[in-house]
N, C-alpha and C positions, 0 to 999 in steps of 0.2 A: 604786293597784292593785298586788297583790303580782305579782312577777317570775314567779312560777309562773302563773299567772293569765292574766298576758298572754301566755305562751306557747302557752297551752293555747286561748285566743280566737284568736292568729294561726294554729294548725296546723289548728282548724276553717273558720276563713275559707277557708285555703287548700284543703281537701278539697272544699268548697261548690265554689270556685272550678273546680278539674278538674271536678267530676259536671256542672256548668253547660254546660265545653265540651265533654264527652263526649259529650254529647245528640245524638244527628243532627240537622238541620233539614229543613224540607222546604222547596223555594225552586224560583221560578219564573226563569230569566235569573241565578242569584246570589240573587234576595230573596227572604227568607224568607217565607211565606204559612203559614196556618193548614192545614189537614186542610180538604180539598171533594171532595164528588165526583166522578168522571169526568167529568161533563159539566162541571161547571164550570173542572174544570182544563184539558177540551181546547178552550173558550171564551177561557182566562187566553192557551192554548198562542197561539189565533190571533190574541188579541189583540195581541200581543207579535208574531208576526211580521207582521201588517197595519202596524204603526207603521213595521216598517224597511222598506218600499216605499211606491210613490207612488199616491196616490189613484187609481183605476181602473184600477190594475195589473192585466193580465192574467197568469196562472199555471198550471202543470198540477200538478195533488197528486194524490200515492200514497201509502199505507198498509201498512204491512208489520209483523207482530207476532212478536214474539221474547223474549213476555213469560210470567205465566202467565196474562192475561187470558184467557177464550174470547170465542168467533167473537160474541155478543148484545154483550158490553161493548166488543170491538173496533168492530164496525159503530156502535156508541152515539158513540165517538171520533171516529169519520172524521165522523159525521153534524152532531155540533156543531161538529169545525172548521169543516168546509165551509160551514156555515150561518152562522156567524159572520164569514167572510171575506167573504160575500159581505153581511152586515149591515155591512160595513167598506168598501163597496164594491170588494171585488177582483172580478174574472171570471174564473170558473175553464172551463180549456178542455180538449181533449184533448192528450193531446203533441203538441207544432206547435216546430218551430224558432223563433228568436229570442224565446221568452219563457221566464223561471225559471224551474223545475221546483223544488217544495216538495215532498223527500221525507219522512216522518213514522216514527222507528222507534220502536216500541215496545218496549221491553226495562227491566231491571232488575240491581238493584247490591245487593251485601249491605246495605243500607239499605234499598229496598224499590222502587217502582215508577221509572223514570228514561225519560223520552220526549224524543225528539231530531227536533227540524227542522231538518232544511239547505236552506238557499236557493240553488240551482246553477243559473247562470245568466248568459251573454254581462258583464252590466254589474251585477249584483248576486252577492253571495256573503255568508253568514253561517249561523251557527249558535246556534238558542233551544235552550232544556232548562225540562224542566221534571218536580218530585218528588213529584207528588200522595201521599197516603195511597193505600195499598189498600185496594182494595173490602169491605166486610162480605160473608165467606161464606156458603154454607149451615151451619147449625150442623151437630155431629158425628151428629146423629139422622140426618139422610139414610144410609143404606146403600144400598150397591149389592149385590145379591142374586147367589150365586155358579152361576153357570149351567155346564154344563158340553157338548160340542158334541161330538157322535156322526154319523159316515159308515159308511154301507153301501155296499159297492161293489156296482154296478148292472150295470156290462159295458167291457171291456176291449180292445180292438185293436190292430193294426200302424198304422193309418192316424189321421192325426190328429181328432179329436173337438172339433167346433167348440159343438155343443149336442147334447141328449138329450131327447126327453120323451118317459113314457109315458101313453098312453088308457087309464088309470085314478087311482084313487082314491088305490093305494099298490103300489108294486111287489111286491108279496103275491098281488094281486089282479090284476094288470096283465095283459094278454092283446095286446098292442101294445105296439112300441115304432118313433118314426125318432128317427133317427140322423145330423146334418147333419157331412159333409163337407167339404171345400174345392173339391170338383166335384161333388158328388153327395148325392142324400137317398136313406137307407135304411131302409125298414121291415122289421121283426123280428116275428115271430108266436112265442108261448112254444106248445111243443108236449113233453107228457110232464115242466113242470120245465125245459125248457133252452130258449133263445132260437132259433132258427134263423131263416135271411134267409128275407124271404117276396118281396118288389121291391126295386128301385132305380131310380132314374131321374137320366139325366144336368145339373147344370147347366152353365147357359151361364158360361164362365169370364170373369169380369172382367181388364181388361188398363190398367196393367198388374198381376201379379198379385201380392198382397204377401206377403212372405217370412213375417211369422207369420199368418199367416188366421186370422182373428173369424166366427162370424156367429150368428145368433141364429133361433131358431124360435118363433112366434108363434102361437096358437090365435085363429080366427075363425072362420066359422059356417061350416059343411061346406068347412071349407079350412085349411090350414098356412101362414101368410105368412113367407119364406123372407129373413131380411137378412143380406146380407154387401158388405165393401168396394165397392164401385163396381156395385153390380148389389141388385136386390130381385125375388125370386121368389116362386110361387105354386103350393102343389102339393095336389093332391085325390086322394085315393084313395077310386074306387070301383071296376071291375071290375078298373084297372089303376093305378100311383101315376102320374100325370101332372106334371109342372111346366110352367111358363112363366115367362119371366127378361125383365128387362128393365133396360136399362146406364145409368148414370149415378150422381148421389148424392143418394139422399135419406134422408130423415130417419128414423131408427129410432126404433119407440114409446118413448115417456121420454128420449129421447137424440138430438141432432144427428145429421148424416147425416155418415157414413165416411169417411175420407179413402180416394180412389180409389189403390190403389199400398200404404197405410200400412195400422197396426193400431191408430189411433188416430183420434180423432173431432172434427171440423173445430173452429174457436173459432167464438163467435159465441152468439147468445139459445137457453138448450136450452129444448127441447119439451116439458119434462115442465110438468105441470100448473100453471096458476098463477105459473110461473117468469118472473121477470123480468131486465133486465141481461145482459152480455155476458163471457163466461168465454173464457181463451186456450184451446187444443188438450188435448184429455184422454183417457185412459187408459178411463175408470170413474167414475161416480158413484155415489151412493147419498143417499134421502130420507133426512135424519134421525129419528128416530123420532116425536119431539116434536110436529112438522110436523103440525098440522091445517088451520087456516085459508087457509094462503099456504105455498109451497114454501119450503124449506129445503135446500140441496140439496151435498153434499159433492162435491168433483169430486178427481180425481187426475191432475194435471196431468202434459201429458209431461218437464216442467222438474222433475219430481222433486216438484214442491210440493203440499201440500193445500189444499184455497180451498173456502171457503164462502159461495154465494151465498143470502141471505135478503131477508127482505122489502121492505129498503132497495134494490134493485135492485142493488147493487153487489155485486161479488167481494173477498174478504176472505181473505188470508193464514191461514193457521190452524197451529197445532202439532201435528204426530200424526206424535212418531216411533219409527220402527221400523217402518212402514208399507209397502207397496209399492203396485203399479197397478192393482189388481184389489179393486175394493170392493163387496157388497152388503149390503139391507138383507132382516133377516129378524125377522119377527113373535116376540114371546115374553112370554105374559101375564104372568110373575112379574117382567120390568122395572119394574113400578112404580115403584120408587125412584128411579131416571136417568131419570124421562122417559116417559110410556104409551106401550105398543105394539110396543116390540120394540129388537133392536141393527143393530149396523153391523160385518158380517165384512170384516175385511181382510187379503189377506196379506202377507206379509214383505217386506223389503228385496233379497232376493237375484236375482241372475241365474238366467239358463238354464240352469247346470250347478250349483247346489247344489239341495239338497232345501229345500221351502216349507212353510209352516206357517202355517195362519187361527184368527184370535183370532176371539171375540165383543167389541164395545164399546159401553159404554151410555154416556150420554152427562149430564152434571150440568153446570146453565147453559152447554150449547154446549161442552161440552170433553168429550173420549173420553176414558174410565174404563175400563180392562181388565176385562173381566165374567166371563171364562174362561180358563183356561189354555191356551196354546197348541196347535193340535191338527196333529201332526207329520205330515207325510206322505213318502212313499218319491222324491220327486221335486221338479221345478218345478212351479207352479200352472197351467196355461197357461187356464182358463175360469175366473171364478167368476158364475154366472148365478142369479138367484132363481126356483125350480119354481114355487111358490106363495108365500100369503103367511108359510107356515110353514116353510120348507125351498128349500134351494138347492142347486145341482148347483153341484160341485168336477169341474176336469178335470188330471188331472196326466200327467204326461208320466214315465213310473216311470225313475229312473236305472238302475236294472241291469237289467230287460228289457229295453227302450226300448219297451214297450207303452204306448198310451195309456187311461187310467183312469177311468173316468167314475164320481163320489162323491156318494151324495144326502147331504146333510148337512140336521142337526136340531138343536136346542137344547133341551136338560131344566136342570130348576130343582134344584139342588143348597142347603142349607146354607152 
């Protein structure tokens, strides 16, 4: 063989050789495995950590995502470990002293999906890995339609504004208006074009009493049902506005009952429809839009976190950042694309002293999708409650007045 020849066969060999090890692997512990699906990689996951414990080991597991998976393929994970472990005989328990705790993080590497179990525990300790394929997406055809989100302002004061609603159809037409308070509900009569007070009436103050006050107003049959922190009231207006308060804590429609003192809402199975499993203390939730059969339900938790409880009964870590604590859901027929029925407003990350700003978000396989441009406002957020199923009251707190601001907010269908 000529000397040219063979040089030109070894410099091939050798390029073969690099592209071979250039290749990323995908590997479960170190070994390599083919491409599988989530479920089968989060079966490989528990296989692999049932072998390095003892037959009937008792364990507590948690799930936490830090990947781009959403909240349907996260719960799909948790659902085949746990189900697999316990095909392995372990017993999964609640956190309890003297047994391992199996954390599970879900994250990822410029390689692509990378999941980590640690085994933390008195007499056991170790760490599996493992680098499934990612998921087939939606193809590029799904679109998410650009919506864009419009507030009128409705009415403005010195005193803080916990809820608004008016007895009508559209503030156009509105000829009533209350007004809930932190001590008190106020009804407004439009006379000439301008609102003036028409009653009030005192409530009974929760104790003790919390430093940002919530509370929400509720339509029933010839009555206002009245919630706030540690008290639930009831007020009729007919020749005169009446209430009656009564102290404790319970449960507000779609939502856990109030922490007595705080501005945030007990942990524990929420109320809203169909909802199952146990969420920690939260801010705000909102139904996903998706959500027909069985609840779906976003919470914002006081730990800064978003978690999504679905039909698995369990609460699930999720990604939504740039977010803050104040979340609803508002109807919007041109959503089709992310999901029937409508988005999820949330606002921003900031405190009490910068100005807030609510997105619209639709949502593609359980992940929020930005649907609207941010819609700025003069203030903090301090309400965000849904009027109907088409519109929601924004309450801000203006920084250079210090007037508070009551905002109906709407959603139109943009290009």
């Amino acid at each position: 063989m000529p000397a040219a020849r063979r040089v030109l066969l070894l410099i091939l060999a050798l390029l073969f050789l690099l592209l071979f090890l250039a290749v990323p692997t995908v590997s479960i512990a170190q070994d390599p495995v083919s491409p599988a699906p989530l479920a089968d990689a989060a079966r490989q996951l528990a296989q692999r950590l049932a072998s390095s414990l003892p037959v009937m080991q008792a364990l507590s597991l948690s799930l936490q995502n830090r990947s781009e998976l959403g909240a349907s393929e996260t719960a799909e994970v948790y659902r085949e470990v746990r189900a697999e472990l316990l095909r392995q005989n372990k017993r999964i328990v609640a956190n309890a002293t003297g047994v391992p705790h199996v954390r599970i993080t879900l994250s990822e590497n410029p390689q692509g999906l990378l999941w980590i179990a640690e085994v933390l525990g008195p007499d056991f300790a170790g760490i599996v890995t493992v680098q499934p394929a990612r998921p087939t997406r939606y193809p590029s055809a799904v679109s998410i339609p650009r919506l864009f989100l419009k507030d009128e302002l409705l009415w403005e004061q010195a005193e803080p504004i916990l809820d608004l609603t008016l007895r009508a159809d559209s503030p156009a037409s509105a000829s009533e208006m209350l007004v809930l308070e932190p001590a008190r509900i106020v009804a407004y009569r439009k006379e000439g074009g301008r609102w003036t007070l028409s009653q009030f009436a005192a409530l009974t103050p929760p104790a003790p009493p919390s430093r940002d006050p919530r509370g929400r107003i509720e339509r029933g049959i010839g009555k206002f049902d009245l919630r706030l922190p540690g008290a639930k009231c009831e007020a009729r207006i007919l020749d005169s506005l009446m209430t009656t308060c009564e102290l404790g804590t319970f449960p507000w429609p779609e939502f856990n009952g109030m922490v007595p003192g705080r501005n945030y809402f007990a942990a524990g199975s929420p109320s809203a429809r169909g909802a199952s499993g146990e969420v920690p203390p939260y801010f705000s939730q909102a139904t996903l839009p998706y959500a027909t059969q069985s609840a779906t339900i976003m919470f914002a938790g006081i730990d800064g976190r978003t978690r999504v409880l679905d039909d698995s009964g369990e609460a699930h870590e999720t990604e939504a950042p740039g977010w803050g604590s104040d979340l609803a859901t508002l109807g919007v027929g041109c959503a089709t694309g992310a999901g029937p029925g409508g988005v999820v407003l949330a606002t921003g990350p900031g405190d009490w002293t910068q100005n807030d700003a609510v997105t619209a978000y639709a949502f593609v396989d359980r992940r929020p999708i930005p649907a609207s441009p941010p819609l700025a406002f003069a203030g903090p957020v301090t309400a965000l409650w849904p009027m109907s199923d088409e519109e929601a009251l924004v309450v801000v707190r203006n920084l250079k007045s210090g007037q508070y601001e009551a905002h109906r907010l709407t959603v139109s269908c943009g290009q």
